[in-house]
VOVEXVEX-343286 format. One record per residue (C-alpha): residue in one letter; x, y, z. Coordinates in Angstrom, 1 decimal. Last residue first. Layout:
BEGIN
MILUM resn x y z
MILUM A X Y Z
...
This chain:
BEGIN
MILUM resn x y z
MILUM X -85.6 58.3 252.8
MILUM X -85.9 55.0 251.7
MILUM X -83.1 54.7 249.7
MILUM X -80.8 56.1 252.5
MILUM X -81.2 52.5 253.8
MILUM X -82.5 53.0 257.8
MILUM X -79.6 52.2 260.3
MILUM X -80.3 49.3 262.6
MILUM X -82.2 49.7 265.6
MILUM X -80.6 48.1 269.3
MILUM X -83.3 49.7 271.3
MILUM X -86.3 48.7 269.9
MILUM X -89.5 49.9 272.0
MILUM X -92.0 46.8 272.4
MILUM X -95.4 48.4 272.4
MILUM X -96.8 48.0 274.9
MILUM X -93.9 48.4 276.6
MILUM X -93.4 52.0 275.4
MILUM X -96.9 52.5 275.8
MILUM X -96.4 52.1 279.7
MILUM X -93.5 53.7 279.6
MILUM X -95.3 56.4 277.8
MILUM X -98.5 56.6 280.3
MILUM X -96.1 56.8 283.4
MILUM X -94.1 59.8 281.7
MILUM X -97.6 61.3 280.8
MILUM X -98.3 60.9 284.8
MILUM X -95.2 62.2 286.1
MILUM X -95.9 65.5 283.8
MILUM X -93.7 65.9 280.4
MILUM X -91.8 68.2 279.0
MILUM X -90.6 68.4 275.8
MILUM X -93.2 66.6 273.9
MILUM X -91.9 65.6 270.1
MILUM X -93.4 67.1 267.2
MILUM X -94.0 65.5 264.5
MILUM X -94.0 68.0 261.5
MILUM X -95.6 66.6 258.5
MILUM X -95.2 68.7 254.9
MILUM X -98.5 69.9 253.0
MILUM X -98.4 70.1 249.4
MILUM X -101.3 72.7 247.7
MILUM X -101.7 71.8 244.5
MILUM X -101.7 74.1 241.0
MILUM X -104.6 76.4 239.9
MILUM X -106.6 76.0 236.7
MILUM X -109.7 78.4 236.7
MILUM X -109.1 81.6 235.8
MILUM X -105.9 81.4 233.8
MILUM X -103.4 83.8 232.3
MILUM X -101.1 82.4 234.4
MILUM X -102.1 79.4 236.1
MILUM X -103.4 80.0 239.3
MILUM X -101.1 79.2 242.9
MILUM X -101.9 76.0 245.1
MILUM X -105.5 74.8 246.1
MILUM X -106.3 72.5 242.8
MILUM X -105.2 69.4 244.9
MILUM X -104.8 68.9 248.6
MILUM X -101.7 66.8 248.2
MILUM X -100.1 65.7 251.7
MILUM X -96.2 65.1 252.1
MILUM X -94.4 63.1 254.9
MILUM X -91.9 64.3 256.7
MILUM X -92.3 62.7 259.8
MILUM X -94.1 59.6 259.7
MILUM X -98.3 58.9 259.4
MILUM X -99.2 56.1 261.7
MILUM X -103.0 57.1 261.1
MILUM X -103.8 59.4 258.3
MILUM X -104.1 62.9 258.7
MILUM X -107.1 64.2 257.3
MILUM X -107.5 67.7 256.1
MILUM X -110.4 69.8 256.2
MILUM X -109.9 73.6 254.7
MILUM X -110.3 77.2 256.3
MILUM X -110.3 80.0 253.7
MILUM X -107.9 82.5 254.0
MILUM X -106.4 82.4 250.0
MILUM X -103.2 80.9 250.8
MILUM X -105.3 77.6 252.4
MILUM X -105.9 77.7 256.3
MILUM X -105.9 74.0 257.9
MILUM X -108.6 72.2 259.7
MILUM X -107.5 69.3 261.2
MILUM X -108.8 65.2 261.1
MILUM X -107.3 62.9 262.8
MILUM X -104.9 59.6 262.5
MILUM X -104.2 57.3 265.9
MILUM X -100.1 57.2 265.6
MILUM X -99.6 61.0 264.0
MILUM X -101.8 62.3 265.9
MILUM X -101.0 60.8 269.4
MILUM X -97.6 61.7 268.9
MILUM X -98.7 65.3 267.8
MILUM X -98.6 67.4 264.6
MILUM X -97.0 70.3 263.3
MILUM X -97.9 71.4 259.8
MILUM X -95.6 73.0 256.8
MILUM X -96.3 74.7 253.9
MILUM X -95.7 74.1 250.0
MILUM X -97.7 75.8 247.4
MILUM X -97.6 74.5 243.7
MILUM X -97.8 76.8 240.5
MILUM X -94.3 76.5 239.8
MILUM X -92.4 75.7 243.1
MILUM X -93.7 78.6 246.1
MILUM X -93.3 78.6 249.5
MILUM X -96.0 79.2 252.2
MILUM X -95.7 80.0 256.1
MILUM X -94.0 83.6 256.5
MILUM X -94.0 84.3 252.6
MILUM X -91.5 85.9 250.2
MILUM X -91.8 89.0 248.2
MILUM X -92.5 88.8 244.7
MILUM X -90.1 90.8 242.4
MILUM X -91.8 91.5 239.3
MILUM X -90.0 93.6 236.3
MILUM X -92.3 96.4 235.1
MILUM X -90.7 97.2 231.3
MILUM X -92.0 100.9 229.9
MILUM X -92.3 100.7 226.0
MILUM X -90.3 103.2 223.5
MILUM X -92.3 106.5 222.3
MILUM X -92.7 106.9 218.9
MILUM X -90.5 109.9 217.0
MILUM X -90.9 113.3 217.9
MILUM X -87.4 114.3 216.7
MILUM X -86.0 112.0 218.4
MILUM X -88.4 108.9 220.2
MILUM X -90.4 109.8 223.7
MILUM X -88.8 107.7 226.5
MILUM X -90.5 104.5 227.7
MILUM X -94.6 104.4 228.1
MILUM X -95.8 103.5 224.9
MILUM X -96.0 99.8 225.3
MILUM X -96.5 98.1 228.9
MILUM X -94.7 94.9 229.2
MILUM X -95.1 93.1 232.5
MILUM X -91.7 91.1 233.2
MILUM X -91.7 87.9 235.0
MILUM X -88.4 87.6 237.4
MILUM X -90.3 86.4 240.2
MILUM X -93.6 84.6 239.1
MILUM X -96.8 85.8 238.0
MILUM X -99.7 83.8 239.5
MILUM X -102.9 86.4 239.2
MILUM X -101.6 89.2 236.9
MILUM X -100.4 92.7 238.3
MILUM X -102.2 95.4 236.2
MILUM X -99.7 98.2 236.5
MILUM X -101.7 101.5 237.0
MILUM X -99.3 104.9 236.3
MILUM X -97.7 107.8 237.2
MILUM X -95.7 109.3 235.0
MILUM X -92.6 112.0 236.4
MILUM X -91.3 114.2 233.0
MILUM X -88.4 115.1 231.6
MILUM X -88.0 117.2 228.6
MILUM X -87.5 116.3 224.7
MILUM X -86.8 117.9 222.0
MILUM X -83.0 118.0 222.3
MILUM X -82.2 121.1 221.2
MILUM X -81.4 122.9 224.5
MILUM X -85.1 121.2 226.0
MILUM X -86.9 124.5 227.4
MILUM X -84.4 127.5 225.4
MILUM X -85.0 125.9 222.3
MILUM X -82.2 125.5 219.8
MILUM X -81.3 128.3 217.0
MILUM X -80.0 127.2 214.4
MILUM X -80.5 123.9 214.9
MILUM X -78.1 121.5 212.9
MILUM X -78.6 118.7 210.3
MILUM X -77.6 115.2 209.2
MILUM X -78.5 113.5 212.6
MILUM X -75.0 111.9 212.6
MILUM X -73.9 114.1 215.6
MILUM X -74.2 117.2 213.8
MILUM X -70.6 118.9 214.0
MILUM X -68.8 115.6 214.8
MILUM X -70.1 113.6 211.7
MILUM X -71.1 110.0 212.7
MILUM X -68.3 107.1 211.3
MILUM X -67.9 105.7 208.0
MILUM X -64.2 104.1 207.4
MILUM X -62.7 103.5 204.3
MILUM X -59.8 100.2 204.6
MILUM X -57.5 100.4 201.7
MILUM X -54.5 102.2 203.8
MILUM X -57.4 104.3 206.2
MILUM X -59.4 106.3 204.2
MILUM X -61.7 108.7 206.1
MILUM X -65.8 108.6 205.9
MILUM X -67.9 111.3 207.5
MILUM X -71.5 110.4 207.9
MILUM X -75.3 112.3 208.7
MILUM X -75.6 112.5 205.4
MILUM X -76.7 116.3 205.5
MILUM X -74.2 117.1 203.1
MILUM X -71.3 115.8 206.0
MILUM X -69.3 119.0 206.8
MILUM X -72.4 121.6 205.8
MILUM X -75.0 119.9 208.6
MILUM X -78.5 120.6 206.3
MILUM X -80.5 123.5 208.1
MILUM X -82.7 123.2 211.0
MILUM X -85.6 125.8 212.2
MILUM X -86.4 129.2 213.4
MILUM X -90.0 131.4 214.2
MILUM X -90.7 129.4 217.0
MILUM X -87.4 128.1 219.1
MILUM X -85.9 124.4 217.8
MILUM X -85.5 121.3 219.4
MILUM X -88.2 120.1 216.9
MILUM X -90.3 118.3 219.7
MILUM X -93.6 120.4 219.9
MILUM X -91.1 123.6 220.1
MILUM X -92.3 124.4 224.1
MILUM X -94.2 121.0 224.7
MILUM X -90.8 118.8 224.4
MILUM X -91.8 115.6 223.4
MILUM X -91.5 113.4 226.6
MILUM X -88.6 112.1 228.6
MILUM X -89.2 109.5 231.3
MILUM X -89.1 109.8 235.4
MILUM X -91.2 107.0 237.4
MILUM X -94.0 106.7 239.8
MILUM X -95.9 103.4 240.2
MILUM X -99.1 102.3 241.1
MILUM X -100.4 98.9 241.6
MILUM X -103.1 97.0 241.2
MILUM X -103.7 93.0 242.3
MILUM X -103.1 89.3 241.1
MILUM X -104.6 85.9 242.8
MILUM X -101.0 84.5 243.4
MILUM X -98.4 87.8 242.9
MILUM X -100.8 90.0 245.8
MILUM X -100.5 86.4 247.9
MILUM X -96.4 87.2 247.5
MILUM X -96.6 90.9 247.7
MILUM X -95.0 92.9 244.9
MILUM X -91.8 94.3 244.7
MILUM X -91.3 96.1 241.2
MILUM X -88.4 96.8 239.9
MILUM X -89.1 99.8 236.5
MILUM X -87.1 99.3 233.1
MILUM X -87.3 101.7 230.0
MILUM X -87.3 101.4 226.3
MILUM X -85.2 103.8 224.7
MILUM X -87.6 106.3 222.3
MILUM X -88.0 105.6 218.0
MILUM X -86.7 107.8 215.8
MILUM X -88.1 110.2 213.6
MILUM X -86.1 111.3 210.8
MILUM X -82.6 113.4 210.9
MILUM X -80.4 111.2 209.3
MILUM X -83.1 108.0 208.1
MILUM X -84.3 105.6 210.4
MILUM X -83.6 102.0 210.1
MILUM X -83.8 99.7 207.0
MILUM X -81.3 97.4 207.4
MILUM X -78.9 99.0 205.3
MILUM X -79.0 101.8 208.5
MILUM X -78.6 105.0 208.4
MILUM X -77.6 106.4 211.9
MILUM X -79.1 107.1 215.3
MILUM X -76.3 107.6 217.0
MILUM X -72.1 107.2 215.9
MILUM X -70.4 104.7 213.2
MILUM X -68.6 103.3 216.0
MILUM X -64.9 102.2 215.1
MILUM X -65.4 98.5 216.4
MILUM X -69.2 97.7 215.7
MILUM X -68.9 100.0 212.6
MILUM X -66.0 97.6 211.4
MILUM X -68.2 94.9 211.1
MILUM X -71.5 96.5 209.2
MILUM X -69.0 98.2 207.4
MILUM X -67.4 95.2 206.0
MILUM X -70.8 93.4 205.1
MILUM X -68.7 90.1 204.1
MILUM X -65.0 90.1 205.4
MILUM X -63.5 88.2 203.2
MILUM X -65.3 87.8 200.5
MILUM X -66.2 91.1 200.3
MILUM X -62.3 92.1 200.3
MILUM X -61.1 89.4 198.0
MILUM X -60.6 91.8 195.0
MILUM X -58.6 94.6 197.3
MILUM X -56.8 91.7 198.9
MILUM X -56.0 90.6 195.5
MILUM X -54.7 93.8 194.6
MILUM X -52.6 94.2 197.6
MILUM X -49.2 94.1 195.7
MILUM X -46.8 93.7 198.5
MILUM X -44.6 90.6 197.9
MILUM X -43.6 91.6 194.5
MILUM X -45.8 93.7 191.6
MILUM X -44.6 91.2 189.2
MILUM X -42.6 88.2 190.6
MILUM X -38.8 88.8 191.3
MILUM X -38.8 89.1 194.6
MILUM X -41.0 86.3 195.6
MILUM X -39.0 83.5 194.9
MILUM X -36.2 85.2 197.8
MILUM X -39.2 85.4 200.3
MILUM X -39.3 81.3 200.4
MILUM X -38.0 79.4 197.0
MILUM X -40.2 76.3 197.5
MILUM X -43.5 77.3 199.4
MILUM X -43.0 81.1 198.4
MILUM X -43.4 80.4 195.1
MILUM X -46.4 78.2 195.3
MILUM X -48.1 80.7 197.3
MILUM X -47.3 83.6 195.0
MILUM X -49.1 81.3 192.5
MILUM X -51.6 80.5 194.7
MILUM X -52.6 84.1 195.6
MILUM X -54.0 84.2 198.8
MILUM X -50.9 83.0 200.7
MILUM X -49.8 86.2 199.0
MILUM X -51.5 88.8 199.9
MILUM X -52.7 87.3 203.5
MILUM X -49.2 87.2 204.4
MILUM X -48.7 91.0 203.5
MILUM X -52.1 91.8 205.7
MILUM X -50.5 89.9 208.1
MILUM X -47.7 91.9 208.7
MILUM X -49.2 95.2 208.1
MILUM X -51.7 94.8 210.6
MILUM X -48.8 93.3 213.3
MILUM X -47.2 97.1 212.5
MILUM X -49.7 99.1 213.5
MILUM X -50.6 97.0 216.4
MILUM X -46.4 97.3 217.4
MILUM X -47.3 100.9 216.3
MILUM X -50.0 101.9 219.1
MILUM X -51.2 105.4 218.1
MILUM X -54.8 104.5 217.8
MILUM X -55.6 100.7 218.0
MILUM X -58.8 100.3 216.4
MILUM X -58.4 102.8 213.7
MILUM X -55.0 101.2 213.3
MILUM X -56.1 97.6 212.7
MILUM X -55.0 95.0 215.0
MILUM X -57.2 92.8 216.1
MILUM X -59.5 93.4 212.9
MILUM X -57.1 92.7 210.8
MILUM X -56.0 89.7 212.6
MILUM X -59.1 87.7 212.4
MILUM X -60.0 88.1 209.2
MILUM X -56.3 87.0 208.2
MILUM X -56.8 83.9 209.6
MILUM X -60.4 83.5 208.5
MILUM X -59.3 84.1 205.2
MILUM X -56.0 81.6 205.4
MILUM X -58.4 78.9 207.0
MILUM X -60.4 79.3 203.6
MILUM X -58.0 79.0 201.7
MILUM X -56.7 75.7 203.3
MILUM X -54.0 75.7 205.4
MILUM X -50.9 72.9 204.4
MILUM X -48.0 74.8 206.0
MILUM X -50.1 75.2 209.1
MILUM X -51.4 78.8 210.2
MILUM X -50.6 81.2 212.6
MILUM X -51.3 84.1 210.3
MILUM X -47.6 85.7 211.3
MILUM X -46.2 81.5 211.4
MILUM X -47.4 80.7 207.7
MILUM X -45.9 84.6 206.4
MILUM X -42.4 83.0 208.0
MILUM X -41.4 86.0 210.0
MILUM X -39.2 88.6 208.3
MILUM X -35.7 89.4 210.4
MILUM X -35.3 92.5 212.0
């Protein structure tokens, strides 16, 4: 088969920079190396491909070459079209912290070292977080309440105090990595680190794993627990409570447990922000003459509201500080927003029918109206 132009296998324009011929071949070599693609030889082969591009496109006399004699300028240059020197040169340029890129492909196993200063192979590690749902009340989420929950983490084994290990025995260094925790292989010039098989990256093996946990050092436990629910959390809000996720490796700190809030919703109020909305029904005669109710807040108490004569339908009412506390707050609370329901009589006696035609001609009823502008809706 033919040779591709090396321009085409990076898809690239004749006049790429350098650095659109690194990214280029960046991007490639990690599409299609073999580790990634195990026993597929088109990938195999598509690696190869651009990694030959990227050697000489690289190199700008090989680039040179190539641009006016094409492969047959190549041929005769020292080390020819698949030298890999320069690649092995440009490698940290290239791709940077290789491992720390290739590790996210390839896997360089649990709990390993880290450059970033994580645990050691074999050290104390720190436990998985964990996540509890919690439904909570809606006025239990605006003025805050208790509540106890029951939930399954692992602990330090209380048999071998978290070694994994029976009394009287103990860990010895893993003999295929040196108690690294790592095996590396060579792959072409590409070395990758991945978690040795017999120890599982922890650097060690039990010789003799306790019978309670099998090695692990941990056990499973049920917790129950207060969760302090805050006055005014919203749906969605997470309570974070440290120290209760799963116990850490090799008795290593205990993640933190994460109690996510669902509120449940309410027969008469909703919620925006810290504001309450709720809606009242009203009469005719109320809504035309004015009054004065008495309405019943979130909290039970009984408040005064007046209703203004020749109110409409729809309209809103602010009965400020009366809506849902500020988180974290004791005394700054939203509004309360009250919507106007007229409601219309459905049936009517001979004498309220009398009364309305009367007030009908009173008043002057229109019955050719013309449509109200949406802009003052």
């Amino acid at each position: 088969m033919a040779k591709r132009d090396y321009y085409e296998v990076l898809g690239l324009q004749k006049n790429a920079s350098a650095d659109e011929i690194k990214k280029a071949y960046r991007k490639l070599a990690i599409k299609y190396h073999p580790d990634k693609n195990p026993g597929d030889t088109e990938a195999e082969s598509r690696f190869k491909e651009a990694t030959e591009a990227y050697e000489v496109l690289s190199n700008p006399q090989k680039r040179s070459t190539y641009d006016q004699f094409g492969f047959a300028g190549l041929e005769g240059m020292t080390g020819g079209a698949h030298d890999y020197s320069s690649v092995f040169r440009d490698f940290s340029d290239i791709f940077g912290d290789f491992g720390g890129i290739f590790d996210s492909f390839f896997g360089s196993g649990g709990g390993g070292r880290s450059r970033g200063g994580g645990r050691e192979y074999g050290g104390p590690a720190r436990g998985a977080n964990l996540r509890y749902n919690l439904d909570v009340d809606f006025k239990d989420a605006v003025f805050g309440t208790k509540a106890e929950i029951t939930y399954i983490h692992n602990v330090s084994c209380s048999h071998c105090g978290g070694s994994g290990a029976e009394s009287g025995s103990g860990k010895t260094v893993c003999k295929t990595c040196g108690g690294t925790g790592q095996v590396r292989r060579n792959s072409g010039f590409f070395s990758i680190a991945s978690a040795c098989p017999t120890c599982g990256g922890e650097g060690f093996v039990i010789e003799n794993p306790c019978s309670f946990c099998r090695g692990t050092g941990l056990t499973k436990k049920q917790q129950k627990i207060k969760v302090t629910i805050p006055a005014g959390i919203a749906s969605g809000k997470r309570i974070s409570i440290p120290g209760q996720g799963d116990a850490g490796p090799n008795s290593g700190p205990a993640g933190d447990l994460y109690v996510y809030v669902t509120v449940r919703s309410h027969k008469f109020f909703e919620r925006d922000g810290n504001d309450l909305y709720c809606v009242i029904p009203i009469s005719m005669t109320q809504a035309s003459l004015g009054d004065e109710l008495e309405i019943q807040t979130i909290d039970g108490n009984r408040i005064k509201l007046k209703i203004p004569s020749g109110v409409q339908n729809g309209k809103m009412l602010r009965v400020k500080g009366r809506g849902v506390p500020l988180l974290n707050s004791k005394d700054q609370r939203g509004d309360m927003y009250i919507k106007i329901q007229i409601e219309t009589p459905k049936r009517l006696n001979s004498k309220a029918k009398a009364l309305m035609r009367e007030l009908a001609d009173v008043l002057g009823e229109n019955h050719s109206p013309d449509p109200v502008p949406l802009s003052d809706l």
